[in-house]
N, C-alpha and C positions, 0 to 999 in steps of 0.2 A: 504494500500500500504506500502511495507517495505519502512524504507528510512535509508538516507545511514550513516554510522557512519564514525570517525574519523580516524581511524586506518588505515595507508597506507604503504604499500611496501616501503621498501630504502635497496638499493645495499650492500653487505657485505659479497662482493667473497674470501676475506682471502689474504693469498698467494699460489703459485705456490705450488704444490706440490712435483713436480717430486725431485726438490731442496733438499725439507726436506728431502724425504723419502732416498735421495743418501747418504745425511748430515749424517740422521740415522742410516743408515749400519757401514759407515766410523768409528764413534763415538762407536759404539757397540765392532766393531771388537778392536778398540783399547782397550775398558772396557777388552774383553778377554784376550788379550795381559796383563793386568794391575793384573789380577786376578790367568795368568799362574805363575807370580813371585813369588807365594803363602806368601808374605810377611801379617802379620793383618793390614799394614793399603792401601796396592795395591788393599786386595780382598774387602775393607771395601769401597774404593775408585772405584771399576772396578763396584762392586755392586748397588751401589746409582747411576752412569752415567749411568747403566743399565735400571736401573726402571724411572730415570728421562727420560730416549730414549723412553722408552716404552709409558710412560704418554704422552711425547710429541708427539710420532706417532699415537696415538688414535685422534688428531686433525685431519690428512688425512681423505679427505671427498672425492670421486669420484663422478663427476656431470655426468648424461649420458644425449646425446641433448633432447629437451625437455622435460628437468623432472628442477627444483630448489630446493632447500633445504634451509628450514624455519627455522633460528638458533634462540634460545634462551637459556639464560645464565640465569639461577637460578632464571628459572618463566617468564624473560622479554624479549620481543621478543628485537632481537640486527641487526636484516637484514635477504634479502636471498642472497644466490650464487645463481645468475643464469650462473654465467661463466663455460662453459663445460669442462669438464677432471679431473686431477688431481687438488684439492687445499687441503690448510690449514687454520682452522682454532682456534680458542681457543680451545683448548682437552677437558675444562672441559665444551661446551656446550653441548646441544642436538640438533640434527639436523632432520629433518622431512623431509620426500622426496612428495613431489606434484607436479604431473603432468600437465605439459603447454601443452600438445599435444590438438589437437584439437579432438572435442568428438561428438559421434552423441548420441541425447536418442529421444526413439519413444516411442509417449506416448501410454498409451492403449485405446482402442475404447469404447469411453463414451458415453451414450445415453442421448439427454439435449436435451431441447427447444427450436428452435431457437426464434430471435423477434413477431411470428407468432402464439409462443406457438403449432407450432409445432414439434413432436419429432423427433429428428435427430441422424442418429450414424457421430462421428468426434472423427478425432485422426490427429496429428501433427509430423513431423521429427524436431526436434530442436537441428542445430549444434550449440556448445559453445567452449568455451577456457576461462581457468583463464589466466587473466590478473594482478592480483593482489593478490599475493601468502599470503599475511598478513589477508585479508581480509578475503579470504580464510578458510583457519584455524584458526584466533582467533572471527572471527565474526558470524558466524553460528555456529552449527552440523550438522559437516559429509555435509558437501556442495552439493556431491553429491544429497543425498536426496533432500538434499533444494531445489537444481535445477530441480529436477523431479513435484517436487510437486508445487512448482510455475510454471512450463509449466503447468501442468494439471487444476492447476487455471486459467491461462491465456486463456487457451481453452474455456473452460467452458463458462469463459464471453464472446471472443469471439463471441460463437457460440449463446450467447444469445442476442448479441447487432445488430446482423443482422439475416433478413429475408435469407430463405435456395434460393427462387427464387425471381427475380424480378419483382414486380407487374406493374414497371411503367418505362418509358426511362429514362435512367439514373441512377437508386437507384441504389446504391449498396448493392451485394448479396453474401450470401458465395457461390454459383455456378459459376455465371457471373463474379466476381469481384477479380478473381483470385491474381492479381499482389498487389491491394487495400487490400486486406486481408491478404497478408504474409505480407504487409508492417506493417501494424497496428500490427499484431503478433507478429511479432520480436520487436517491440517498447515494447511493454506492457512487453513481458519477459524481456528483456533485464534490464526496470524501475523495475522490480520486483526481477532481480537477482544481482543488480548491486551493494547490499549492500556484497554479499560473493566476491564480486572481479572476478565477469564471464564478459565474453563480449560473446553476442550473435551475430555469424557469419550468422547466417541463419536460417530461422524458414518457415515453407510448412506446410499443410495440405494434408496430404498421404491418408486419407479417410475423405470422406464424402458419406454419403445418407441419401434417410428417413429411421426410424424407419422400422421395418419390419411390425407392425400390422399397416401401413398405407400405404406402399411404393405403393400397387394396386389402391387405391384411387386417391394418387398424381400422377400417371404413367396414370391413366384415364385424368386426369386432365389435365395435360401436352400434351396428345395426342389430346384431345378439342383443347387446345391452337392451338398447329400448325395446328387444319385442320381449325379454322377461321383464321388463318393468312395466310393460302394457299388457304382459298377462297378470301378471301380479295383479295390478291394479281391477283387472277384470273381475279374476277372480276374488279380490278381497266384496269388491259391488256384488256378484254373485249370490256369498254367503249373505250378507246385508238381505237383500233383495228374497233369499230365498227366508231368511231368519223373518220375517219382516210377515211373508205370506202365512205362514206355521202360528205365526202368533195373533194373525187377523183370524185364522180359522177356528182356533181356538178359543179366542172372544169372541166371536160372535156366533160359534156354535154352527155350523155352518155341516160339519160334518166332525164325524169322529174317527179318529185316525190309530189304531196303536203302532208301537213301533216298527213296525215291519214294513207296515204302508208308508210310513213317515221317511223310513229309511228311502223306498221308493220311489217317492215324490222328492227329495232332497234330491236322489240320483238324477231323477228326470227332468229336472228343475237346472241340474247344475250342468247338465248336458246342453240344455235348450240354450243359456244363459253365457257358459264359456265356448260354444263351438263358434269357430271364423268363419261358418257358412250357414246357410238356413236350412232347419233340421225338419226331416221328415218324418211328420207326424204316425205313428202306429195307433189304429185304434182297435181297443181290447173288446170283444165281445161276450168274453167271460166275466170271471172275477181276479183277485189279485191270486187266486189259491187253485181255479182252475183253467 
């Protein structure tokens, strides 16, 4: 697991720009004035406030919204401007533009394991945003990447710390367990990205299935499932239904039944009741005994 270092973002918007850059013309124009009097020490003097305007307006730094600029002054980080617009700051630093906007990456579709050791395809939407412009760029390389490749780690385990289905009530599954599963996700990126200064907005899985050389196996599988669960269910209605009759008969006196018959009618009841097709009726001419 990365873990996080020391290095943190601090403010260091400069000043105003529009100021200097007005400041600059003013002082320029007058240098030309100083330099038209052709005098050696006007052009000597128009010259040097020339080049010193010039040096000083190379400080004008233009911020656009969500973007900051990472200054540092001969190697050592000194702040960022995250204030928008015009500013000013030291001419002789260097400034680096990094982007605050918020960012989607979609990982690519990986084929893993789940807990089950079965194979799976899984891929993820993970939105971010730097948070921490320092972090950013003197803590990693190329952040970017960083963040792509620790989501695709994060998948990975993910997809291998959970069963794809649930075997029992309650487990959690990367199918069933949807909300449970982007929660954990965004946790783990987030703890794994949080050394380059991202903050993880949101993190989904955009694909899941099985593996293709199984997905007919599991699709058999799965269709077992629900037809014992819709017999189940059948027959639980069934007994209901047949309990239900048994007990109307007997309130209301309707007929009298002993066991034998009852056992009879349960049977023919639960025939009628669970068959998958429509049952053909037998009618008895005797009695139950002949």
């Amino acid at each position: 697991m990365v873990t996080e270092t020391i290095t943190q973002e601090r403010r260091a918007d400069g000043a105003p720009g529009i100021p200097v850059l007005l400041g600059g013309i003013v002082v320029i124009v007058a240098a030309f004035v100083l330099l038209a009097q052709g005098t050696e020490a006007t052009v000597v003097t128009g010259a040097l406030i020339i080049a010193a305007v010039i040096v000083a307006l190379r400080g004008l730094t233009p911020v656009a919204p969500g973007e900051a600029r990472v200054v540092q002054f001969l190697g050592r980080y000194t702040g960022s401007v995250r204030t928008t617009g015009l500013r000013w700051v030291n001419p002789f630093t260097t400034r680096r533009r990094v982007s605050t906007r918020i960012r989607n990456h979609q990982t690519e579709v990986t084929k893993v394991n789940d807990a089950d050791g079965n194979p799976i395809e899984i891929a993820a939407v993970v939105v971010w945003q730097v948070s921490d412009t320092a972090k950013a760029v003197f803590e990693v390389d190329q952040f970017e990447q960083f963040v792509a490749i620790q989501a695709e780690t994060a998948v990975r385990h993910i997809a291998n710390s959970y069963p794809y289905d649930a075997h029992q009530a309650g487990q959690t599954s990367l199918r069933d367990s949807a909300d449970e599963i982007t929660q954990k996700l965004a946790e783990e990126i987030g703890a794994r990205v949080a050394a380059a200064g991202v903050t993880i907005v949101e993190a989904r899985l955009s694909h899941l299935a099985y593996a293709s050389e199984i997905a007919q196996a599991m699709l058999r599988r799965q269709q077992a499932n629900a037809v014992v669960a819709a017999r189940q269910r059948i027959v639980e209605g069934a007994v209901g239904m047949v309990d239900m009759a048994l007990t109307k008969l007997a309130e209301e006196s309707i007929v009298e039944l002993d066991e034998e018959r009852k056992a009879a009618m349960v049977s023919n009841l639960l025939v009628v009741l669970c068959a998958d097709r429509d049952t053909q009726p037998v009618v008895n001419t005797g009695t139950l005994y002949h």
